[in-house]
Each structure stands twice: as C-alpha cells, then as structure tokens.
C-alpha positions as CSV (number, residue, x, y, z in Angstrom):
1,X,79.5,6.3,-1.0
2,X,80.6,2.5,-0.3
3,X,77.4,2.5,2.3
4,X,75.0,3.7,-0.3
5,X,75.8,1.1,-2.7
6,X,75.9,-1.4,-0.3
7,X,72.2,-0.1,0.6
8,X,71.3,0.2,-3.0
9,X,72.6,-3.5,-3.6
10,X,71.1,-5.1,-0.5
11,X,67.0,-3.2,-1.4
12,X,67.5,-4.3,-4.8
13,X,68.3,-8.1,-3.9
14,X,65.9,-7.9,-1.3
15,X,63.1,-6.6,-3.8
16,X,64.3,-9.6,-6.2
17,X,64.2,-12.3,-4.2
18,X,61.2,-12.6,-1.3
19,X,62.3,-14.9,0.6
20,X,64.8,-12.7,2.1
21,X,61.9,-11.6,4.1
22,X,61.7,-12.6,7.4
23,X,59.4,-15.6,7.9
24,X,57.7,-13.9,11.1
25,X,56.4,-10.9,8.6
26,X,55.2,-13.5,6.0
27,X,53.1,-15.4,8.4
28,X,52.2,-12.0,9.9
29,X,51.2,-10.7,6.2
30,X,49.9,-13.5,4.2
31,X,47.5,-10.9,2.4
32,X,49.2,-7.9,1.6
33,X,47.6,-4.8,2.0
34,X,49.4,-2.7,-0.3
35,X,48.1,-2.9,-3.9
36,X,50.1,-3.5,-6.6
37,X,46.9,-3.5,-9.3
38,X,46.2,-1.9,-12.4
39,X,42.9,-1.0,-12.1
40,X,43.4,0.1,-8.3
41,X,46.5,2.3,-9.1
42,X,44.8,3.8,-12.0
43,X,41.7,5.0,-9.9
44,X,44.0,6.2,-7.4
45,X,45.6,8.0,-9.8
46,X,42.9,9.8,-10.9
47,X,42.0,10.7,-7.6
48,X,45.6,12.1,-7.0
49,X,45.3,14.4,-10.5
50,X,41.8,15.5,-9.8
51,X,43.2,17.0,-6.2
52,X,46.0,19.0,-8.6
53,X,43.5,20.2,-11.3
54,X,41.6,21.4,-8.0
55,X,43.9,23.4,-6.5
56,X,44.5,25.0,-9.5
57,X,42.1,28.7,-9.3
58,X,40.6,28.7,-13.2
59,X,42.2,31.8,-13.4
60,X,45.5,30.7,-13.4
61,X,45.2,27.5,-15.8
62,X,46.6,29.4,-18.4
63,X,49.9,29.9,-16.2
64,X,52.7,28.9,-18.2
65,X,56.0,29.2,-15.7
66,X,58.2,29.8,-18.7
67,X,57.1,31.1,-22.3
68,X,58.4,28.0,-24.1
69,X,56.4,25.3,-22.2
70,X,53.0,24.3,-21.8
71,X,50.2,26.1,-19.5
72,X,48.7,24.1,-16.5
73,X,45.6,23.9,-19.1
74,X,47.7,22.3,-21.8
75,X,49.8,20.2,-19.5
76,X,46.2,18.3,-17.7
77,X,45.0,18.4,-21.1
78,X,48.1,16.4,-22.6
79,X,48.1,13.7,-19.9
80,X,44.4,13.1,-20.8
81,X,45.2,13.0,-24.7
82,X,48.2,10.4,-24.0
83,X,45.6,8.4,-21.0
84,X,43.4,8.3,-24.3
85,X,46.6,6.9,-27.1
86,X,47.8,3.9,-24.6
87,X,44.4,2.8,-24.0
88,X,43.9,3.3,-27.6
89,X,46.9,1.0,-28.7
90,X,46.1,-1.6,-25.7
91,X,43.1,-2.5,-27.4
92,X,45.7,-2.8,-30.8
93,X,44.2,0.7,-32.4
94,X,46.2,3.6,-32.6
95,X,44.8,7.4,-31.7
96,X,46.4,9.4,-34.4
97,X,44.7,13.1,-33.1
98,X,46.0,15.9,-33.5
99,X,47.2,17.6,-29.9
100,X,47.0,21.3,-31.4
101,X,44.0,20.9,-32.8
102,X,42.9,19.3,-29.1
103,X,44.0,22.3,-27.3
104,X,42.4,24.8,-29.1
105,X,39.2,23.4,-28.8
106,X,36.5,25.9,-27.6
107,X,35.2,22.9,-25.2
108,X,38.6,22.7,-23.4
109,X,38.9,26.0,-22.6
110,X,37.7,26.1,-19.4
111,X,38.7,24.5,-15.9
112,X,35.5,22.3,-15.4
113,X,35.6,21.3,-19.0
114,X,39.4,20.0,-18.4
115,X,38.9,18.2,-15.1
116,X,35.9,16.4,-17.4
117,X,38.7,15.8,-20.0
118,X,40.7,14.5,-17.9
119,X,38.5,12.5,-15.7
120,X,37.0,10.5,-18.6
121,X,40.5,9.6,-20.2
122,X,41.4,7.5,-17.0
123,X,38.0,6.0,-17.5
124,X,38.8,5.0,-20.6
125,X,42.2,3.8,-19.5
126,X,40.5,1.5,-16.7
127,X,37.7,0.2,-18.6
128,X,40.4,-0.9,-21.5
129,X,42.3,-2.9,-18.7
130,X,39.5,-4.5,-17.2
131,X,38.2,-5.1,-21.0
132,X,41.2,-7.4,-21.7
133,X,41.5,-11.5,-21.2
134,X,45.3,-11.3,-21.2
135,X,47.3,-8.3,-20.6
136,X,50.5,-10.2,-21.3
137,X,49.4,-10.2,-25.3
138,X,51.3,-8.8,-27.7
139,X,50.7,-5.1,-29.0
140,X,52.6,-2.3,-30.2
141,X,54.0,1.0,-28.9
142,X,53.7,3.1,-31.6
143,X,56.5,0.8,-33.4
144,X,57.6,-1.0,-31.0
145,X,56.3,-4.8,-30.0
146,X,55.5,-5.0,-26.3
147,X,53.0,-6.4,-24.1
148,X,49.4,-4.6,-23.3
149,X,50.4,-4.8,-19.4
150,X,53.9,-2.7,-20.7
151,X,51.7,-0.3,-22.5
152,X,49.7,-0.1,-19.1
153,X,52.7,0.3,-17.0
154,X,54.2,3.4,-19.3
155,X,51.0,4.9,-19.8
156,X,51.2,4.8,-15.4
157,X,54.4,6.7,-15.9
158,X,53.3,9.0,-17.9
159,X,50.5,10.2,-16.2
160,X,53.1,10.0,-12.4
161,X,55.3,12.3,-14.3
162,X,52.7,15.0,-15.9
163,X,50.7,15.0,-12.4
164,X,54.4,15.6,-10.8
165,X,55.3,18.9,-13.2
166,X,51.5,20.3,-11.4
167,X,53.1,21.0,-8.3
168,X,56.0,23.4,-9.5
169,X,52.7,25.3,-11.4
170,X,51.0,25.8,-8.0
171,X,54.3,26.6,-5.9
172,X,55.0,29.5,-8.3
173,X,51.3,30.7,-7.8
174,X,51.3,30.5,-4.0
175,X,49.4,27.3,-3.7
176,X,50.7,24.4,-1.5
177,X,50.5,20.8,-3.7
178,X,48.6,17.9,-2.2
179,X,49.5,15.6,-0.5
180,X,51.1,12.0,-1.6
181,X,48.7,9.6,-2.3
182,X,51.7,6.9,-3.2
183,X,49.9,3.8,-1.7
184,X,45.9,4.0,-0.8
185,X,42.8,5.3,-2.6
186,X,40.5,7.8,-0.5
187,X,39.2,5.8,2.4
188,X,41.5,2.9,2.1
189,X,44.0,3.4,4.3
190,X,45.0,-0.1,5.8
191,X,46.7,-1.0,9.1
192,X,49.9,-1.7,9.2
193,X,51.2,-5.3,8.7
194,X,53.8,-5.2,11.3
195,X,53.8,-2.7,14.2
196,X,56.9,-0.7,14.2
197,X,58.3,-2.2,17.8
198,X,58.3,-5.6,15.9
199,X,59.5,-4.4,12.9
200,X,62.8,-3.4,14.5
201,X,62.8,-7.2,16.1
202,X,63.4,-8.2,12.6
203,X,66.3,-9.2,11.0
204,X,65.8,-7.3,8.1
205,X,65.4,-4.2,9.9
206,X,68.2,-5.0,11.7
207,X,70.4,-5.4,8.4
208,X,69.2,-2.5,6.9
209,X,70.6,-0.2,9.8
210,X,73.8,-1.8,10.5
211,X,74.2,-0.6,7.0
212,X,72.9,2.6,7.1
213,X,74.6,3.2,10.3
C-alpha cells in the first residue's frame, strides 16, 4: 500500500510539474504527438461511439440488461440528447427538450436512424467549439457559473462514460466490444517519441520502477 501511494504521489507530481521530464525526451519531443485538443478528441470520439452503435445487430437495440435501465437504443440516444444540451449551453442557450418525448419518436426507432442521431450531435458539439473566440468565457451549467472549455470537458465525460456502459450491452449479447481508441483518430497513429530501449535509459523510467519494484 506504502508503494502505491508513493506511485500515486510521484505520477501526480510528475503530471504537475513538466520539468520533471527528462531533458533528453524534451529535446527528443519538442512537438508532441499525442493530442490533447477539443476538436480532435471529440471526432475521435465519435469515431469510437460509431464502432459501438455498429456492433450493435438492430435487433438487439432494444436490449435492456435489467428492466429498470435504459435499452442500448435509449442509452445512444441519451448521449446524443446530452452532446446536443452542452453544446446548447456553450453557446449561452439552454436545450430544455423533453428526453421521453425524444425517445419515443417514430424517427428514432430504428438503428440507422440512431447512429444519424447520434452522429449529428457530435457535429453539433464540434462545430459549437470551433464556433467560439474564447472558450475560457463565462457560461452556465444548468445553474452553475463555469467556463465554455469546463462545459466542453464534462460534456467529454459524459459521452466517455455512456460509450463505456455499450460494452457490458454487447458482452451480454455475445458480441466482443471494440477496441480502445484512447489516443489516435483512424489513420493517425504516430510513432513513438522515444523508443522503448531509450526510454528505460531515462531517469524517469528508472524512478518509476525502483518504485514499483
């Protein structure tokens, strides 16, 4: 236990202050290659939901696992409506729609009509980023003050955590999730900074496992 909170202490002081990073990977890395962008983590994102609402048969996006929650239909369909309400009250409006009424709308019934839901709420989402001159300006979250970049950055979360309740739908019907798409759109997969022989040359690396070990 003393080990792990020696770790936890020694990644969160690392992520805090940069230049505990070695000055060999900084001159190595000048340009990182992992994104940390709105736009670009959004349409990643949406690439990593559409592969979920894929795997999905239409057949089974009524599925509920448990009577008292929400089918796979209502679950992608919620994400969307919520993609839709942050965007909404980033631009300083407020999307005061009614999810039942949503749900039970003929044109949502089916899978291709969902996925088209879906697909156009990230839109949305993304074009309302791009849209705005200063994301640190003031807005509200339903009544709370925060910045349009905080709405952003919940509305992210929102959508991670939604996407993530998917895959127990498709383990219970047989169907293998996809993969992680944590880091890289489609196609973008970047070389690595630092190869892994050098890596373990580096005094961070070497800090990390004397602790570990």
């Amino acid at each position: 236990m003393k080990k792990i909170l020696l770790l936890t202490g020694f990644l969160i002081f690392s992520c805090k202050n940069p230049s505990t990073l070695d000055s060999k990977i900084q001159k190595e890395s000048p340009n990182y290659t992992v994104s940390c962008d709105l736009v670009y983590d959004y349409e990643r994102a949406k690439q990593f939901t559409f592969k979920y609402l894929d795997a999905m048969p239409e057949e089974y996006y009524s599925f509920k696992p448990t009577p008292e929650i929400l089918s796979f239909r209502e679950e992608a369909i919620h994400l969307g409506l919520v993609n839709y309400r942050y965007a909404a009250m980033i631009a300083g409006s407020y999307d005061a729609s009614n999810e039942k009424e949503i749900m039970s709308r003929e044109e949502l019934q089916s899978k291709k009509d969902v996925v088209k839901w879906v697909s156009e709420s990230y839109e949305v989402m993304i074009n309302q980023i791009k849209l705005e001159d200063d994301l640190s300006a003031g807005t509200y979250y339903y009544r709370w003050s925060c910045s349009k970049e905080c709405l952003a950055r919940k509305g992210f979360e929102h959508q991670s955590h939604h996407r993530g309740k998917f895959a127990i739908y498709l383990r219970l019907k047989g169907i293998k999730p996809p993969f992680e798409q944590l880091i890289f759109q489609d196609g973008d997969r970047a070389p690595k900074d630092i190869e892994d022989k050098n890596w373990r040359e580096t005094n961070n690396f070497k800090k990390y496992k004397k602790i570990v070990d």
